[in-house]
Structure formats: structure tokens, C-alpha cells
N, C-alpha and C positions, 0 to 999 in steps of 0.2 A: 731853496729859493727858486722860482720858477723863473727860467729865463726866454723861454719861447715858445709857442706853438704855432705847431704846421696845421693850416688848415685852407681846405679846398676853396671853400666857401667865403672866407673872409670873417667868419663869427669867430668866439672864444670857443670852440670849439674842433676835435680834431688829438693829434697828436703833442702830446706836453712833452718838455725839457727843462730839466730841474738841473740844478749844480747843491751838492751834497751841505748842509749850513756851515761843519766842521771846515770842506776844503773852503769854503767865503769865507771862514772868518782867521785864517792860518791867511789866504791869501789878500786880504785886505790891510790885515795887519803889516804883512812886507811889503806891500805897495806903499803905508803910509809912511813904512820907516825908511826902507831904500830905494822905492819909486819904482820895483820889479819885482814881479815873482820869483824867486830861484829854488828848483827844484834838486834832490840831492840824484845823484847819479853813480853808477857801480864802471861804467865805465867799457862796456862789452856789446857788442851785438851778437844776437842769437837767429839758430835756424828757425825757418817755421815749424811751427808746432811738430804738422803733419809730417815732414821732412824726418823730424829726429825721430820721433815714433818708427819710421820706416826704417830707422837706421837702429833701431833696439836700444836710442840713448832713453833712460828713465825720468828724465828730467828737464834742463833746457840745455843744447849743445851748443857750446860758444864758437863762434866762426869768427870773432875778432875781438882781441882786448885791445883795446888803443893805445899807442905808446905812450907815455906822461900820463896816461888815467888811473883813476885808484886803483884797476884791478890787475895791471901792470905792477901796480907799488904794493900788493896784496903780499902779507906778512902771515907765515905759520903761526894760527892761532895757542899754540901749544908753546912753542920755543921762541916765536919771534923772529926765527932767520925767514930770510926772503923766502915769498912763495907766489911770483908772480901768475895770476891764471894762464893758460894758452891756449889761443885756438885754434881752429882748425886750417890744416897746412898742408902743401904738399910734400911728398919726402922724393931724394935723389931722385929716383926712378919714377915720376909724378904722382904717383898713388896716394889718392887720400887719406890722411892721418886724420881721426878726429879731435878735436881737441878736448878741455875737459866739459864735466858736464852737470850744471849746476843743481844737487837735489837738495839742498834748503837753505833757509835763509833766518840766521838768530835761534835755529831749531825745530822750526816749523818747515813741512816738508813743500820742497817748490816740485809741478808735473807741470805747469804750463807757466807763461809769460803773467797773468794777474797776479800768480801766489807771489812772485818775488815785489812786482810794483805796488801789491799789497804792504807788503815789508818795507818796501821804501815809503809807503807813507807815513809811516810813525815814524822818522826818521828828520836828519835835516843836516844839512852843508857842515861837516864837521865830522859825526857821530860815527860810529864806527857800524858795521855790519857784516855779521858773521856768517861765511858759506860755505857750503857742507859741497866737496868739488868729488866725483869721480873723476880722478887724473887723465884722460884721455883713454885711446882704446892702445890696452898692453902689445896688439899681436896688430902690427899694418897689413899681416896675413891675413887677416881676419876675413871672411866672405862679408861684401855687404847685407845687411840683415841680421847678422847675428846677434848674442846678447851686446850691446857697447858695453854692461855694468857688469860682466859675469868676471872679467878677470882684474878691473880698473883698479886700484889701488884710492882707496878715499881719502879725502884728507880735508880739515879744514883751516879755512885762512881768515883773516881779518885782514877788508877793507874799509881806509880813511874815505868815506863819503866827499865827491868836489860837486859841485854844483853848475843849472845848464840852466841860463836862461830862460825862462816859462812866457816872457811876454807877445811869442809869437803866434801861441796857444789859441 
């Protein structure tokens, strides 16, 4: 559906802005039933892109899991015991630890911030979503630059999806 165009001139004419008809019609629908959008949420912030590339993580490096958010309450997909993600920290002596580093989501591989929010769109307030984590970097020795994936230990977990308000959007 097209919802804008920029244009110099003042004609129909210039730059278009469309919204996807799938996300209008997911979003219309929880507008009529619960009066707001709510989008699902993994619960983490990540570095920029460019940042973790410099840092040899393969994927997205988590610099924050939120306390009380799903990926705090993230569960070993295998066995089920706790496997909260962790981010990135400083240790004793302040040297940065990286934390882990997300390379996929459900089984499909995540390199940047789309692949995963890709994943969260088939997704919603509830469902579970499966991430493939490089446990952090093995060696705090580590020179910055080095591989982050070359000694990590992988593993994956199940997160319960919570949800974040969308009607600010």
C-alpha cells in the first residue's frame, strides 16, 4: 500500500513509500483486536554491524541482554537447562569480554541485523525462536581483531518471544 510520496514539486510525482500489504494486514488485524500493534522481541541489543566485523565476530555481537527479557530466560535448546545469552562485559582488570554472538535464527544463518528481524517476522508474542550463539570469545587474551568465532564454543538456545509495543512506529 502506498503511503507517501516525497516530492519537490508538489505533483504525484517524485519518491514513493509503500508499507509491505502482509505487514498492513498482520497490523490492522491487532489494531482491531487489541487497539496496538505488538511486535515480538528477542530481548538484546547489538553492536554495529561495522564494529563486530572489526572485531572478527561472524554474526551479530550482543552488547546487552536485558534483565527479565526472553534472552536472559533463553533455555538450552537440546536439554532445556538455563542458557541465558551474555553480553558483552568488562572483566576484573577492565578488558573487554565479548559477549556471545548470534549466527542464526530457526537455522537460517544471521551476518547482519535484517537476517535476524527477518526471523522475527514470521514470528509473534509467544512463539519460541531458535539461536545458533558463538558463546563469547574463549581467550580475554585475545588481540582485538582476531577470529571472535575461531575458538567460541556454539551452542544453541530457545527463546520464549515477549513483546514491545509498535504504536510509536
Amino acid at each position: 500500500m502506498a503511503t507517501a510520496i516525497l516530492s519537490g514539486s508538489g505533483t504525484s510525482s517524485g519518491v514513493g513509500f509503500a508499507v509491505p500489504v502482509d505487514l498492513l494486514r498482520d497490523s490492522a488485524a491487532q489494531i482491531l483486536s487489541n487497539g496496538r500493534v505488538v511486535r515480538p522481541v528477542v530481548g538484546v541489543s547489538f553492536a554495529p554491524e561495522g564494529a563486530a566485523r572489526l572485531l572478527g565476530a561472524p554474526g551479530l555481537l550482543v552488547l546487552e541482554a536485558f534483565a527479565g527479557g526472553p534472552a536472559a530466560g533463553a533455555v538450552d535448546a537440546a536439554t532445556g537447562a538455563p542458557a541465558p545469552v551474555v553480553g558483552t562485559r568488562r572483566d576484573a582488570d577492565g578488558r573487554l569480554v565479548l559477549g556471545d554472538v548470534v549466527v542464526s535464527a530457526d537455522g537460517s544463518p544471521v551476518r547482519v541485523a535484517s537476517d535476524l528481524y527477518r526471523a522475527l517476522d514470521s514470528k509473534r508474542v509467544g512463539d519460541t525462536l531458535e539461536l545458533g550463539l558463538l558463546r563469547g570469545a574463549a581467550d580475554p587474551e585475545a588481540a582485538p581483531g582476531a577470529d571472535a568465532g575461531a575458538a567460541a564454543p556454539r551452542q544453541t538456545v530457545r527463546v520464549t518471544l515477549s513483546g514491545r509495543d509498535a504504536s510509536g512506529i
